[in-house]
N, C-alpha and C positions, 0 to 999 in steps of 0.2 A: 440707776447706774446704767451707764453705756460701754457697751462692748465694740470695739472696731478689728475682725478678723483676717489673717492673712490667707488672701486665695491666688492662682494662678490664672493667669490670661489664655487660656485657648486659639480663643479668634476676635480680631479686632473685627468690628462691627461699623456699617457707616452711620455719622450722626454723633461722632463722640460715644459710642456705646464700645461695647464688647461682651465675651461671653466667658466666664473663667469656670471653673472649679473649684472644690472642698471638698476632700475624699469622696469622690466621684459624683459629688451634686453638681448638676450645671446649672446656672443662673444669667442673666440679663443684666450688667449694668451698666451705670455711667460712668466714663473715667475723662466728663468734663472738666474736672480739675486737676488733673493728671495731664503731663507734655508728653508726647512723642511713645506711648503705649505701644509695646510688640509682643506677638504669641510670645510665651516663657517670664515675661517678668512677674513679679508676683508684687500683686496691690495691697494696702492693709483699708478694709470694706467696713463702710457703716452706712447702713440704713440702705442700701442701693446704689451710694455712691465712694468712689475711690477717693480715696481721701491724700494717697501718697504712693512711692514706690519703695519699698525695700529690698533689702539684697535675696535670695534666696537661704542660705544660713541661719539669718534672723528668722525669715517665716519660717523655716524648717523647727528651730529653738522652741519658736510662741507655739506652735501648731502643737509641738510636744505639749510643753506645760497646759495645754485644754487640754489635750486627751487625759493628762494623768491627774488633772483636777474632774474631769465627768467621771472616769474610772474610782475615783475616791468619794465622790458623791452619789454611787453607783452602791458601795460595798455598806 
């Protein structure tokens, strides 16, 4: 099974890269297939690479439903 998670952009990076977050993890990735990337948007991430862009609402949604599925697989 593959998971693709919603993070936020930080800082755009030269080289097609950037630098986002995930409750306060920072990571390194490519959003060579992603157009026009700016600090605030938020990407949906697999493997390293952005895969798309979504609205901020959406990520905020999905970002929920993991947390309340680890907290269930938690108890």
């Amino acid at each position: 099974m593959c998971l693709a998670i919603p993070v936020q952009v930080k800082e755009v990076l030269p080289g097609e890269m950037a630098r986002v977050t995930l409750d306060g993890v920072s990571k390194v990735i490519s959003t060579a297939l992603v157009d026009d990337v700016q600090p605030g948007d938020y990407l949906v991430l697999h493997v390293g690479y952005a895969l798309a862009k979504i609205e901020p609402e959406e990520a905020e949604r999905t970002l929920e439903l993991i947390r309340q599925a680890a907290e269930g697989a938690a108890a």
